[in-house]
C-alpha positions in Angstrom: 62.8 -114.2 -55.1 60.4 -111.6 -54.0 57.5 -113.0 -55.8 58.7 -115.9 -54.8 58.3 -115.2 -51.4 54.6 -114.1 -51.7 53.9 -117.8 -51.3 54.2 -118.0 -47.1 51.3 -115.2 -46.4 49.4 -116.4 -49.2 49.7 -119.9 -47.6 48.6 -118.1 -44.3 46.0 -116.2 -45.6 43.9 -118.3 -48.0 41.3 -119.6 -46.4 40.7 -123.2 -48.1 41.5 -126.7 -47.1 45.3 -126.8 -48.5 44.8 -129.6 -50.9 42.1 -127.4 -52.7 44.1 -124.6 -52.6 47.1 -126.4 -54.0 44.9 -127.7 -56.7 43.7 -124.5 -57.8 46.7 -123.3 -57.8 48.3 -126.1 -60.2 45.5 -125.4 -62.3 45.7 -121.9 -63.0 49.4 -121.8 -63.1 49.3 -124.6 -65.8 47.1 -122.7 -68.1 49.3 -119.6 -67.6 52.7 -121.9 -68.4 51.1 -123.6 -71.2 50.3 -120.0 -72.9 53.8 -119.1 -71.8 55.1 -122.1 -73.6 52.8 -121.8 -76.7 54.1 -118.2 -77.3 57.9 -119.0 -77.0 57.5 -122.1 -79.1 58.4 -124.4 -76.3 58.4 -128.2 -77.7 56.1 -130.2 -75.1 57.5 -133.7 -76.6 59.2 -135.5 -74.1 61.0 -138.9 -74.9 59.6 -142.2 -73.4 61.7 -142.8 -70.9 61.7 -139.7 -69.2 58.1 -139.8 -68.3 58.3 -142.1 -65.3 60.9 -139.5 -64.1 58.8 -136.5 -64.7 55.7 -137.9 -63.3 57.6 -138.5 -60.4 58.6 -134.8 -60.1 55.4 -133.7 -60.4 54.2 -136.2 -57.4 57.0 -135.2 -55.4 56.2 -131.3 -56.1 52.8 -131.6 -54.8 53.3 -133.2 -51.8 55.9 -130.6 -51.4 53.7 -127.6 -51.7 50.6 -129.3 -49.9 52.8 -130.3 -46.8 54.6 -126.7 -46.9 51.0 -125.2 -46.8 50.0 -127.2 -43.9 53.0 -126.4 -41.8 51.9 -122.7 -42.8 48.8 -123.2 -41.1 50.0 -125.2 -37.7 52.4 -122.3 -37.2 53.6 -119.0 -39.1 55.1 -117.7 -42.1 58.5 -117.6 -40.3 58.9 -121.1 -39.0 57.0 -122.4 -42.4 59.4 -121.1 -44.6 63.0 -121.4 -42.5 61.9 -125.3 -41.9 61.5 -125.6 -45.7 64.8 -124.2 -46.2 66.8 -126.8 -44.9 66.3 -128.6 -48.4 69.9 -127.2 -49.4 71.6 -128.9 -46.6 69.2 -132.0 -47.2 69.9 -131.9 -50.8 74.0 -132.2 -49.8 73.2 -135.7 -47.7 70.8 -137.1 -50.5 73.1 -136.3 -53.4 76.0 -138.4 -53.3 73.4 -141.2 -52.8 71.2 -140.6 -55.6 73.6 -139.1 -58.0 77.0 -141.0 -56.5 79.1 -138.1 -56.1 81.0 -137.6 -53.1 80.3 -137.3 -49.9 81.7 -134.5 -47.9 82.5 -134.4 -44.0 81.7 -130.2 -44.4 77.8 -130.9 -44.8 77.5 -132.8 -41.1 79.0 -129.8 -39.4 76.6 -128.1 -41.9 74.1 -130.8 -40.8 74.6 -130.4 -37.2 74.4 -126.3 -37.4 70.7 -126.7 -39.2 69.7 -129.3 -36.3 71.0 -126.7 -34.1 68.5 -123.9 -36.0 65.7 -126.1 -35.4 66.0 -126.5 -32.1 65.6 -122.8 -31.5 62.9 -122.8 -34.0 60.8 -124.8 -31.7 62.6 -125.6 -28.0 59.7 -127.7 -27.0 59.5 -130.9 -29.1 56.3 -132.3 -28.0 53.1 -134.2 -29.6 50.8 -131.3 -28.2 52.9 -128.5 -29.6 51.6 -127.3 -33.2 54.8 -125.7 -34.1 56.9 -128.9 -33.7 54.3 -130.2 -35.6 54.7 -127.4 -38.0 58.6 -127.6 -38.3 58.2 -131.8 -38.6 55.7 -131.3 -41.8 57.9 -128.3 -42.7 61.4 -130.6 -42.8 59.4 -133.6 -44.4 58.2 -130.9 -47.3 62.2 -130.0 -47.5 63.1 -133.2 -48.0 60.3 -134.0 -50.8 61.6 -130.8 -52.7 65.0 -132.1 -52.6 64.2 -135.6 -54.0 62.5 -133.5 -57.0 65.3 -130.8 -57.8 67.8 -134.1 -57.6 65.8 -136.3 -60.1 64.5 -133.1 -62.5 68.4 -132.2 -62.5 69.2 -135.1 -64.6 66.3 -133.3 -67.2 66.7 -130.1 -67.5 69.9 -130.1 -69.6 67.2 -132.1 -72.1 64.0 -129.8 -71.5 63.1 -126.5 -71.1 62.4 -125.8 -67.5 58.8 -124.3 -68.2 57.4 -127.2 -70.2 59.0 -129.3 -67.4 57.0 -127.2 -64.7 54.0 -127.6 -66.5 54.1 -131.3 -67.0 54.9 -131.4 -63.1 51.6 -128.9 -62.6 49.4 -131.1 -64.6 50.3 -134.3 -62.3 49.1 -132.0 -59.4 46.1 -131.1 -60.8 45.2 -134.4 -61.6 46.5 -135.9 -58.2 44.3 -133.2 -56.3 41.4 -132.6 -58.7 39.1 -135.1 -56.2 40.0 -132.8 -53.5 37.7 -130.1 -54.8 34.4 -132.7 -54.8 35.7 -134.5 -51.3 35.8 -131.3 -49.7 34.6 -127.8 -49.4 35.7 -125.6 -52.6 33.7 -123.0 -51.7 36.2 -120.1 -50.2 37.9 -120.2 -54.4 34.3 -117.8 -54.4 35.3 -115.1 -52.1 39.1 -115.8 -52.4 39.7 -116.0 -56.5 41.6 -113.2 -56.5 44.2 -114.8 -53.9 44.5 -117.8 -55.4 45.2 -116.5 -58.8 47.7 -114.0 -57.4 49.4 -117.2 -56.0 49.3 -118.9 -59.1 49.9 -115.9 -61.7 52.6 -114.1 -59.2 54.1 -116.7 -56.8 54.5 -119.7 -59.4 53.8 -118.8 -62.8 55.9 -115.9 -63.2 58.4 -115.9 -60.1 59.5 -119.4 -60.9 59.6 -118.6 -65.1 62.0 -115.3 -64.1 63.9 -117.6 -61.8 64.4 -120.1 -64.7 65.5 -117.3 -67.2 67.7 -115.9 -64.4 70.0 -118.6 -64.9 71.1 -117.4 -68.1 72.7 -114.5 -66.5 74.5 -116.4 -63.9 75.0 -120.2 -62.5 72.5 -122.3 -60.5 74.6 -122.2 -57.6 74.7 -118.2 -57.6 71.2 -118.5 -57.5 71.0 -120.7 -54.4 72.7 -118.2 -52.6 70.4 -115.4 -53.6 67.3 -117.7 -53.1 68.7 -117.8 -49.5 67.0 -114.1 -49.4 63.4 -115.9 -50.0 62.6 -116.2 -46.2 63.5 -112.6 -45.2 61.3 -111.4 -47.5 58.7 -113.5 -46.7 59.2 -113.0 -42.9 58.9 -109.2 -44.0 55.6 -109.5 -46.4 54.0 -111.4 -42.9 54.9 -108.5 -40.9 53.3 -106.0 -43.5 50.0 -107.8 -44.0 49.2 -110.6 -41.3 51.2 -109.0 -38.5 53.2 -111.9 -37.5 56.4 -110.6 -36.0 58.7 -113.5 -35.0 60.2 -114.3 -31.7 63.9 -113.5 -31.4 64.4 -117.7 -31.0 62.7 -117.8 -34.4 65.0 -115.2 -35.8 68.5 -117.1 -33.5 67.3 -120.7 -35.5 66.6 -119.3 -38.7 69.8 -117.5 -38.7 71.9 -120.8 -38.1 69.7 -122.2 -40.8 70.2 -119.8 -43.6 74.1 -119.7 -42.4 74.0 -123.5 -43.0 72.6 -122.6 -46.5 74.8 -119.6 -47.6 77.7 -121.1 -46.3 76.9 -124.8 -48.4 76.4 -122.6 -51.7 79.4 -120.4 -51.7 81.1 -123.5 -51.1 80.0 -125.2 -54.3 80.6 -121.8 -55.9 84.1 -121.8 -55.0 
């Protein structure tokens, strides 16, 4: 979760257009995963049927991370990150839809208390306001990432969750590859380093130990640690880009991560 994290003041501080950065990012992660998967033996054959499915995924995932990134930009790594995590309680609406299970009345008090979070996040709902902006983009990127986790659950009984993260980082690459022609690449010069932290640290390898985790302990367990991932990002801005948040920032994303925690150790039980 802490490398993880690294992902908000990376967002902040690469200095790119977003869908270049992203793109870079898919890129070098990919190669990283695809020597990861070479050296474990990880079969890349998927079935037919699945690839619609997959592709998907990886479409979804990339408009996830370039959204997230520009919310990033219109605001800070506080509001980016605690507007991306409403995606648990968004995941608990979209779920008995997609997957037909059943719907609880719990997840619209659950509901209400993130729409309470988000109000303090950003008071003034305006046009004119960047954060608003920042927290719209921010909830839109939540919901994307829920739509992926709920399709790619139905594969990764079948898969292993690395070859299925490359696959989805190749569809990104691809998607965003005219990005680095249409517009200016020329920061990846100055800011290599970054990017490759972002994809070596942040996605390659905090996403891989993530996936191995659940071997030690069930998805759900690890929901309510991943709850963590905004602290610590809130903390790495603080350290390095000196972005202390507001105290209504800190009120909203409390109710938020409640929202969260509380949802998880309910599905636990």
């Amino acid at each position: 979760m802490l490398l993880i994290s690294t992902s908000g003041a990376l967002g902040r501080y690469i200095d790119m257009p977003v869908p270049v950065t992203i793109c870079f990012r898919a890129i070098l992660a990919g190669v990283l995963l695809f020597i990861f998967c070479k050296w474990k033996k990880i079969s890349f054959k998927i079935a037919s049927k699945d690839r619609v499915t997959i592709i998907t995924g990886g479409v979804l995932m990339g408009v996830h991370w370039v959204t997230y990134f520009y919310a990033l930009k219109l605001s800070n790594v506080a509001i980016g990150m605690l507007s991306l995590f409403t995606y648990p309680v968004i995941t608990s609406f979209l779920e008995p839809i997609l997957l037909k299970t059943k719907f609880q009345k719990m997840h619209l008090v659950l509901g209400a208390l993130v729409l309470l979070g988000i109000y303090f996040l950003v008071p003034d709902f305006s046009f004119e306001n960047t954060y608003a902006k920042a927290v719209g983009i921010g909830i839109f990127s939540a919901f994307c990432y829920a739509l992926r986790n709920l399709i790619m659950k139905t594969k990764v009984d079948t898969y292993h969750g690395s070859m299925l993260m490359w696959y989805q980082l190749v569809v990104i690459a691809i998607l965003l590859l005219p990005s680095i022609f249409l517009l200016n690449p020329t920061g990846i010069i100055d800011q290599w380093h970054w990017v490759l932290v972002l994809a070596l640290v942040t996605t390659a390898i905090g996403h891989t130990l993530f996936l191995v985790s659940f071997k030690q302990f069930s998805a759900t367990t690890a929901s309510i640690i991943s709850s963590i991932q905004p602290v610590y990002g809130i903390i790495i801005g603080i350290i390095f880009l000196k972005e202390i948040p507001i105290w209504t920032t800190l009120v909203g994303g409390s109710l938020i991560l409640m929202a969260v925690v509380i949802e998880s150790v309910r599905s636990y039980k």
